[in-house]
C-alpha positions, 0 to 999 in steps of 0.5 A: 133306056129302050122305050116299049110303048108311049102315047102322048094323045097329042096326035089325031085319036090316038099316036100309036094303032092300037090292037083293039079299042073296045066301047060297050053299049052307051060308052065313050072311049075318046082320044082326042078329048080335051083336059077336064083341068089343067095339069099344072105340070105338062103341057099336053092339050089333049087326053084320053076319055073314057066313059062307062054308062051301068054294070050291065050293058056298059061295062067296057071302054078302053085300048088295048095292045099285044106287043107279040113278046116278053118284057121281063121288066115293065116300068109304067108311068101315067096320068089319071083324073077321076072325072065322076064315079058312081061306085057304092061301098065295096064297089070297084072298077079296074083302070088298068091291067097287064097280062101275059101271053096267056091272057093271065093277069101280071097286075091290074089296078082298080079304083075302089069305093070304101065308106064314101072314100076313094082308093087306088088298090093293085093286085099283083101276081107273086109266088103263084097267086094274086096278091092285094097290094097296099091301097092309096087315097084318091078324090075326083077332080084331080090328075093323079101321077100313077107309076107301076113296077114289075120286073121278073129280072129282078123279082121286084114289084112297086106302085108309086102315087104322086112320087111317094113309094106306096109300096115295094116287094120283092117277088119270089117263085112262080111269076108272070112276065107281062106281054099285053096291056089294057087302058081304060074301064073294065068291070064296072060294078056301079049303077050309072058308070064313071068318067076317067081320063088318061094322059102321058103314058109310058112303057119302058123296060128299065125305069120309070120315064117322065114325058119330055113335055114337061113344064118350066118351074112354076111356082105351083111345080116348086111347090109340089117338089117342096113337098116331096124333097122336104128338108129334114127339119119340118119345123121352125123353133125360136133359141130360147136360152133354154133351148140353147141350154138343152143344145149345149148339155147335148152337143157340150163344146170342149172349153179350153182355159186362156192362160197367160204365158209368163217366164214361169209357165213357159218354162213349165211348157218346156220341160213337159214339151222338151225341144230337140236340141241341136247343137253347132260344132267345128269338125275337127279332124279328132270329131272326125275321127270320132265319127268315122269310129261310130259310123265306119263306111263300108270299105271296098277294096278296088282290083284289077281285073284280070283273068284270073279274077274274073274267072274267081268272081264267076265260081262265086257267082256262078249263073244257072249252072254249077261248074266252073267254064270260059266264057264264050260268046255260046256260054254268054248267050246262054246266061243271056238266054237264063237272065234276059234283061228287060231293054227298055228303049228310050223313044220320042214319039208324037200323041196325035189327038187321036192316039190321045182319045184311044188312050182314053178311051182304053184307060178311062180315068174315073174324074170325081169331085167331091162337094160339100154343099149342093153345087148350082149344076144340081139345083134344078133337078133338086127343085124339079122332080120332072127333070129326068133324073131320079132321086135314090138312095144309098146305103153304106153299112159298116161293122168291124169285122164284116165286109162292108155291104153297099147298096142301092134302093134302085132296079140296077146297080149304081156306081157311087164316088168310085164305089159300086152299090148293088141294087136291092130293096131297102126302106128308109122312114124320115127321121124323127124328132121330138120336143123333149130332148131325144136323140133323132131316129131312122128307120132302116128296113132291109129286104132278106135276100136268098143268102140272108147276109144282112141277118147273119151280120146282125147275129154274128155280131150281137145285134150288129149295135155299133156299126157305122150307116151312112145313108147317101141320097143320089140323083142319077144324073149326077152319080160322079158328083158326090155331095156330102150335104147329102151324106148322113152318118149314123149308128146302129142302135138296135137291130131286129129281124123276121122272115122278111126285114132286117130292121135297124133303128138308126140314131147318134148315141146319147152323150148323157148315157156314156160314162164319163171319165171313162175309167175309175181312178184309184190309188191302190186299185188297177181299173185294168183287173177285169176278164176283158182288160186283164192280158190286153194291149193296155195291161200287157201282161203275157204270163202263165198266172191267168188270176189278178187282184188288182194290186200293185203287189200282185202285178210287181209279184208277175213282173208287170209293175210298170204297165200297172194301171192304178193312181199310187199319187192319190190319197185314198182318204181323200177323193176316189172317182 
């Protein structure tokens, strides 16, 4: 992943020269100030300070830098600390901005004051204008990791808070394509300035990137990758024979009687299980004949051949032409020449190490080993969010009938367990429970793509209700290692769509809502006689007579009485289920 722009402020001042620093009247732009608090995450012993005195001769601290060409994807990651603020209700202060070559905003991030609250609100360029983005809470005292997304490559614009996804868009029509970046204050509209400090920050062309200056796990660092890899259950609950009650009526086990095996059962149990028997007997030379009468073996004359015999077999079997000829060494070259015959030659041949390594390299086997729990390789990236490696999501979405659509909550495509998953935009809500006895949901939001496949899947199949969703939560360091505890099936239970989502509310269906047994047992009544069963692979009736009424009569009358599906041995006057 080629790295744009990266300034640690570990060096003298600054580690790069930037184009400009700009420092208003009264301001402080300072890159070798020291951390107002510890980060508890980096291990960095300098930053980047700015301070902005008024709205009117000191409005401006900050660095700025003009890389001279495009990037059509601009991944930016960086720390922020909110030092002091002097912003009245609706006043604002922009922290950061990117323009394109013609000094045009592509984004640019303010830090707002709202009610005596704080917020972190981006406006983005999308179809031609600037568009306010979602806002994110923030308090003073505080270092704030703030991540921004803006790609005209995959027309994808994101701004992530503290390693939550505030919010993703896909972007369409005209767009700007960054080239210029300002760090700092600009536009400060509060009566005596603010004090904002910056730290680690990154500019790459593919994804988002964390400085390798990262910390050890701590303790503090464990808790904060507990708190944004939560496990599914969010609560603790006591088994109660009551709750356990409730778990047995939703996950009822299939309860098999213990019998004792006497002379009598057995023998029940074999003549409804009959073995094949196999008998031994002495081959007599009349058993033999017997056998050679039923299986006759292809008898084959043998002859000598001679001229006359060969020159026979050849007008039987004559090669490409159709006239009789002798076979001379012109004609056997020529049959040759019209049938040539594979020749593999048996070789010995030595594999050197480097004869070995080309051949793999040529023909790379793709190793996968699949796990059932979270393998010790993977636990420190699970528990550290600052390893490296991001955690994705993966979808898998299945509907008999429709080609199986797979695809990945990233900025480019991922190979997953031998499969290939197509980058896309997708939310995934966490899952929800309550107390009283419902089945768990996920929320699966969709992005409409330019093709709308996922729409058309949804009215093609009435609501695509049904269809099997397995959502895989991947790290990219470990994308050939698949984990099916990280794994999760469900089904579609409803579906709906706008001109933006297709969402799809995810769950197991509720057992208590089936029907159970299945069919109806009658003894004068085909439970196959509907529109839907009558003539299919259980009735199989394929006559010209397309009524039924169900009655053994009529099926008898249409010459299918052995496929007829009521019960004659139950008495009517008795029970009917």
């Amino acid at each position: 992943m080629p790295r744009i722009w990266r300034e640690t402020l570990e060096a003298s001042e600054f580690d790069n020269t930037w184009d400009l620093e700009q420092v208003g009247t009264g301001c402080t732009s300072d890159g070798d100030s020291a951390l107002p608090a510890a980060n508890g995450i980096l291990t960095s012993t300098k930053c980047y300070k700015t301070i902005t005195v008024n709205n009117t001769t000191g409005k401006d601290a900050y660095v700025y830098e003009n890389w001279g060409s495009d990037e059509s994807t601009l991944a930016y990651t960086g720390w922020l600390y909110i030092g002091a603020e002097s912003l009245a209700n609706g006043e604002s202060v922009a922290l950061y901005q990117v323009t394109n070559s013609s000094a045009q905003l592509v984004y640019i991030l303010y830090l707002f004051q709202v009610s005596g609250f704080l917020f972190l609100i981006p406006f983005y360029y999308d179809n031609g204008s600037l568009k306010q983005g979602t806002a994110s809470a923030v308090t003073t005292g505080t270092w704030n990791l703030i991540q921004l997304f803006y790609s005209t490559d995959s027309d994808l614009y994101q701004f992530v808070h503290n390693f939550s996804v505030i919010q993703t868009v896909g972007l369409t029509g005209s767009l700007r394509t960054p080239r210029r970046i300002f760090i700092g204050q600009f536009g400060n509209q509060g009566t005596s300035g603010c004090t904002v400090y910056w730290d680690a920050l990154e500019w790459d062309d593919t994804t988002y990137v964390l400085a390798e200056y990262i910390l050890t796990v701590t303790p503090d660092t464990f808790a904060l990758a507990l708190s944004q890899h939560q496990p599914t259950l969010s609560y603790d609950m006591t088994v109660t024979p009551a709750t356990q009650a409730l778990a047995l009526t939703q996950h009822a086990p299939t309860v098999f009687d213990i019998i004792t095996v006497t002379p009598a059962t057995f023998e029940l149990a074999l003549t409804q299980h009959a073995p094949a028997l196999s008998f031994d007997m002495t081959v007599t030379p009349a058993t033999q004949a017997l056998v050679l009468e039923h299986y006759a073996p292809t008898v084959i004359d043998i002859i000598k051949v001679t001229p006359a015999t060969q020159a026979l077999a050849l007008t039987q079997h004559a090669p490409t032409l159709s006239f009789d000829m002798t076979v001379t060494p012109a004609t056997q070259a020529l049959v040759l020449a019209q049938y040539a015959p594979v020749i593999s030659t048996e070789q010995i041949v030595t594999v050197y190490p480097e004869t070995f390594e080309l051949a793999l390299t040529q023909h790379e086997p793709e190793a996968i080993t699949r796990y059932t729990e979270i393998p010790p390789l993977m636990h420190k990236d699970l528990i550290d969010p600052y390893s490296g490696g991001a955690w994705l999501w993966l979808c898998e979405f299945a509907m008999p009938g429709q080609a199986t659509q797979r695809i990945a909550r990233n900025t480019e495509d991922v190979r997953y367990d031998g499969e290939d998953y197509e980058k896309f935009n997708m939310q995934i809500s966490e899952q929800m429970f309550s107390g009283d006895g419902s089945i768990p949901r996920v929320t699966l939001r969709i992005f409409q793509d330019a093709n709308r496949v996922m729409e058309k899947i949804v009215n093609d199949t009435g609501g695509a209700l049904g269809a099997n969703v397995k959502l895989i939560r991947v790290n990219e360091n470990f994308l050939t290692t698949p984990v099916s505890a990280l794994e999760f099936d469900y089904d579609a239970l409803a579906s709906v769509s706008d001109t933006e989502w297709v969402t799809f509310t995810l769950g197991i269906p509720n057992p208590l809502t089936q029907r159970f047994p299945l069919w109806f047992y009658n003894s004068s009544m085909c439970h196959l006689a509907t529109p839907s069963l009558f003539g299919g692979p259980e009735c199989q009736y394929a006559g010209p007579d397309p009524t039924c009424t169900g009655t053994y009569e009529d099926c008898y009358l249409k010459g299918n009485a052995e496929n007829w599906g009521g019960e004659p041995g139950l008495d009517p006057n008795v029970v009917r289920i």
